[in-house]
N, C-alpha and C positions, 0 to 999 in steps of 0.2 A: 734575774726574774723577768725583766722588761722583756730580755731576748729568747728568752722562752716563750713568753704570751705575744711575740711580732712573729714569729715561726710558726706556731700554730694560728694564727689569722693568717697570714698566708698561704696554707696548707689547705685552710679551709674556701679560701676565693678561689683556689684551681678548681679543687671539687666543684662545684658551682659554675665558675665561668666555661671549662675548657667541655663539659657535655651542650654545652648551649652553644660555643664557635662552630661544634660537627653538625649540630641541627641548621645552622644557618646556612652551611656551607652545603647543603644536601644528601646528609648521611641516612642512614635507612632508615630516619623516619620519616622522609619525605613521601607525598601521598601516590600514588599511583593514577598514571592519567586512564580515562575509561575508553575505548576505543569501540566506535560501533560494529555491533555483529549481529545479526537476523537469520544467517544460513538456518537449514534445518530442513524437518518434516513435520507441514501444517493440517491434518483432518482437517477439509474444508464443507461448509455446509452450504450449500449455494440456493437460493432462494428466488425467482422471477421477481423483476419491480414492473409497478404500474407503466405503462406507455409502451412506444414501440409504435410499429404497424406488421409486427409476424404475429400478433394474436396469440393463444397460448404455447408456449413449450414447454415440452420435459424435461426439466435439467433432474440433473444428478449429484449427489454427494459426492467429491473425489478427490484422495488426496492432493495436496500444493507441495510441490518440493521448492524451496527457493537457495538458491548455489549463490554463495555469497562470500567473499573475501574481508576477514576481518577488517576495517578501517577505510576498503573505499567503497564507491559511491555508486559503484554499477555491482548489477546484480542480473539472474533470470529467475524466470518462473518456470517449473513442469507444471500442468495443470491436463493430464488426459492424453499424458503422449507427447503434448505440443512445446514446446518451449517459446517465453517470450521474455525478449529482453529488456531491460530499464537499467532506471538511477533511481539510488535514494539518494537522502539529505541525512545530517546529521541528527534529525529529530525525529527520526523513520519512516518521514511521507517518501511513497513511492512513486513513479510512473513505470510501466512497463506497456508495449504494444508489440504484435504479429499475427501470424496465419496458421491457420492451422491444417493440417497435412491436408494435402488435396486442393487447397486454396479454396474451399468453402466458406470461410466467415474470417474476418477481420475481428480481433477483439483490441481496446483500450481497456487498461486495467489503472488504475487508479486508487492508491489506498495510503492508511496507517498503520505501522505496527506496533505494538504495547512490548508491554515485558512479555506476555505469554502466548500472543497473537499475532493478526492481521485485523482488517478489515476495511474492505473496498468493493467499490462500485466496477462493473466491467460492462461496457456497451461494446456491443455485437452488430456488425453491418456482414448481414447472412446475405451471400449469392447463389438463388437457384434459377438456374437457366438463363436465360439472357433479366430477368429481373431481380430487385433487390428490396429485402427488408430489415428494418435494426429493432432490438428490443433488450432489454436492460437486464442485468442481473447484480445480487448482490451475493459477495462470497465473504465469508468470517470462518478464518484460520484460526485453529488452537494447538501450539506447537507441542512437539515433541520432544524431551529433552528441556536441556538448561535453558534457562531465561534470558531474551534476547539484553541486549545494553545499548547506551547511547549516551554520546558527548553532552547531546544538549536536549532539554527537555522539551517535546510539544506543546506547543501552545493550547490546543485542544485536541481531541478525537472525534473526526466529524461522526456522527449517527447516519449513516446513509440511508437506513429502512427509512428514519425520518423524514429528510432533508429529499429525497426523492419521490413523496408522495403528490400525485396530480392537485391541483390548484381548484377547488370544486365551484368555485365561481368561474374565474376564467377557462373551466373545461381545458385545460394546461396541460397534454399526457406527456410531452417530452422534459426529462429533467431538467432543474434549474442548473446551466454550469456545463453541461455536460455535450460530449460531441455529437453533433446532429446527422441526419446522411447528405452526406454532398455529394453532388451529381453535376458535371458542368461548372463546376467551381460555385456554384450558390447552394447558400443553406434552406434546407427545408423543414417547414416547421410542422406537425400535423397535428391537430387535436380529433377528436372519436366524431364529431360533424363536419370535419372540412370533406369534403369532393377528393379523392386523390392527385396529388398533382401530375403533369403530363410527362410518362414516364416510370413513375412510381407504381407500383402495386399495391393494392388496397388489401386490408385481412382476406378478404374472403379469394382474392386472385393467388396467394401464397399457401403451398401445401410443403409438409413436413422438413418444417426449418429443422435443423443437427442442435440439437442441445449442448451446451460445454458447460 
């Protein structure tokens, strides 16, 4: 009787123990790791920000391709033809910078992307004819397709329509953070009353900067 009831409590610890040594040991139910992916097609809505000194432009709606290899860290952007390249992080802040066809306008692009987006700041240093002017824009992608993923989670999602509105005391039109025009290696700062500085062209010396 005894070696009846030692046989069956042992029968019963395998049950028990021998599915818990495969889970330890990493059998399939070990978790799967999340690997960052963003590639896609983003409908972008692009939007003028306050400052600058090219005065108003036309931008346009157009879509954002961004070509992206699951897991690393470099990526581009199409944006109107153009391609420019960057790096993200693991939390999906990007940078990217180039030119666009013709060598017209220098952009910096600058952004985050969500599960289902983008959104970033892009400053433009536009050259027409021998002078030059910069003015800001904001783009918010909404992807196409599945939802991007990520290792590690943002720590916030800046608001750029925010975060870039002029300082109405200190008459402040160029963003907080953001790249200024440099000319000669020094930065130039300009708000809506300063004198243009020597070299620079003022709005009203600047005609039809190229929209992007």
């Amino acid at each position: 009787m005894r070696s009846d009831i030692w046989q069956l409590a042992r029968r019963s610890l395998m049950i028990i123990v021998v599915p818990l040594m495969l889970g330890a040991c990493g059998g399939s139910g070990s978790p799967t790791s999340v690997m960052l992916s963003v590639g896609g097609n983003y409908p972008t809505v692009v939007t003028q920000l306050p400052g600058g000194t090219c005065g108003t432009v036309d931008v346009q709606n157009n879509p954002t391709v961004v070509a992206h290899t699951p897991g690393a860290q470099t990526l581009s952007l199409t944006h109107v033809g153009n391609v420019y390249p960057g790096t993200v992080d693991n939390t999906g802040h990007f940078m990217a910078m180039g030119t666009t066809s013709g060598g017209n306008s220098t952009l910096t692009i600058t952004g985050q992307f969500s599960r289902t987006g983008f959104d970033a700041m892009v400053s433009v240093l536009q050259n027409i004819g021998p002078a030059q002017c910069t003015y800001f824009v904001h783009w918010v992608g909404t992807k196409d397709g599945a939802p991007n993923t990520f290792p590690q989670a943002a720590f916030s999602i800046p608001d750029f329509g925010q975060r870039f509105r002029p300082d109405a005391h200190a008459q402040q039109v160029v963003p907080i953070g953001s790249p200024v025009l440099i000319r000669g290696g020094s930065r130039i700062v300009r708000d809506q009353n300063q004198a243009p500085a020597p070299g620079v062209p003022g709005p009203s010396e600047v005609t039809a900067p190229v929209a992007v």
